[in-house]
C-alpha positions as CSV (number, residue, x, y, z in Angstrom):
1,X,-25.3,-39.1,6.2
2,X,-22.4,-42.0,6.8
3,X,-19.9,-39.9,5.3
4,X,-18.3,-38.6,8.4
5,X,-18.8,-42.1,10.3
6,X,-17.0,-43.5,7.3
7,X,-14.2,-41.2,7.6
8,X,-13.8,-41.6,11.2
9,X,-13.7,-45.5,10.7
10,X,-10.8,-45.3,7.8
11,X,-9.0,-42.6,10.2
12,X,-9.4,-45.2,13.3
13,X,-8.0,-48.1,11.2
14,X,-5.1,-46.4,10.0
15,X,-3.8,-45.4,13.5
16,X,-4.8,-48.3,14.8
17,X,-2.3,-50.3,11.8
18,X,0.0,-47.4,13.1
19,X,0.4,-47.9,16.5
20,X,0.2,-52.0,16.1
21,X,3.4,-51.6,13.3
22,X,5.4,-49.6,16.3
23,X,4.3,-51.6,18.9
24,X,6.0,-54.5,17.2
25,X,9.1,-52.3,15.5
26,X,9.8,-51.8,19.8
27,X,9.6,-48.0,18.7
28,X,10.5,-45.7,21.7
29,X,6.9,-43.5,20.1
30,X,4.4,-46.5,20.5
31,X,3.3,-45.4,23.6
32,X,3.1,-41.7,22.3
33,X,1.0,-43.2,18.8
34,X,-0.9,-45.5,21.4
35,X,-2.1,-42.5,23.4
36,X,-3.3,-41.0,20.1
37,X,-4.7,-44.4,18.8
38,X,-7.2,-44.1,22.0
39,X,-8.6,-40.5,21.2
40,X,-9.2,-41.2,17.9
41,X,-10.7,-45.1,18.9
42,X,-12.9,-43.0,21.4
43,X,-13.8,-40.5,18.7
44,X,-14.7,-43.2,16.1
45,X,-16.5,-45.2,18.7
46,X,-18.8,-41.7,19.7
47,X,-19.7,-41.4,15.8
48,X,-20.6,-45.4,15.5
49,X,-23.1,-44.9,18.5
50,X,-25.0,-42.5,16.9
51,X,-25.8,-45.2,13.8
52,X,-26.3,-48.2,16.4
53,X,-29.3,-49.3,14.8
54,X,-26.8,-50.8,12.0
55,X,-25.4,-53.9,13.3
56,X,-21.8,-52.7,12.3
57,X,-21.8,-49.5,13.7
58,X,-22.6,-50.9,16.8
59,X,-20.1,-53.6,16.6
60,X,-17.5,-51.5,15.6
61,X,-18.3,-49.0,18.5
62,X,-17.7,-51.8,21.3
63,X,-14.7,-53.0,19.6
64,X,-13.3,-49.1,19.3
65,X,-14.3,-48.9,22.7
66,X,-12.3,-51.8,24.1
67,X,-9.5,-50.9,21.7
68,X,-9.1,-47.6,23.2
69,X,-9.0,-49.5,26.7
70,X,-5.8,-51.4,25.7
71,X,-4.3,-48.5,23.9
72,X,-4.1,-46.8,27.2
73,X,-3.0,-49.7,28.9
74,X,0.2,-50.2,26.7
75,X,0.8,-46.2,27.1
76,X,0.7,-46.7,30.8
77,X,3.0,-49.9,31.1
């Protein structure tokens, strides 16, 4: 029942590691990964809503949520 959640988390931390080690590298494709890092932040967060009963789903679904937020914010800039 968690299996896809769980998948969706480990997909969301590994672009997210992604688009922080470009970001620092000063890679011309951060904002390119970071754009990416925000659909998949959004999906994640979308899949941890519909376990918000547990304490870390819903956690981690306001923090994809805000992450997706900044992800954007450093593709725009």
């Amino acid at each position: 029942m968690m299996a896809r959640c769980i998948q969706t988390d480990m997909e969301c931390a590994a672009i997210c590691y992604a688009a922080a080690e470009l970001m620092s590298l000063g890679s011309d494709k951060a904002k390119e990964v970071c754009l990416i890092c925000a659909e998949v932040c959004d999906k994640c967060a979308a899949e941890c809503e519909k376990h918000d009963h547990h304490d870390h789903c819903r956690e981690c679904a306001v923090a994809c949520r805000k992450c997706a937020e900044e992800c954007r914010a450093m593709a725009a800039a």
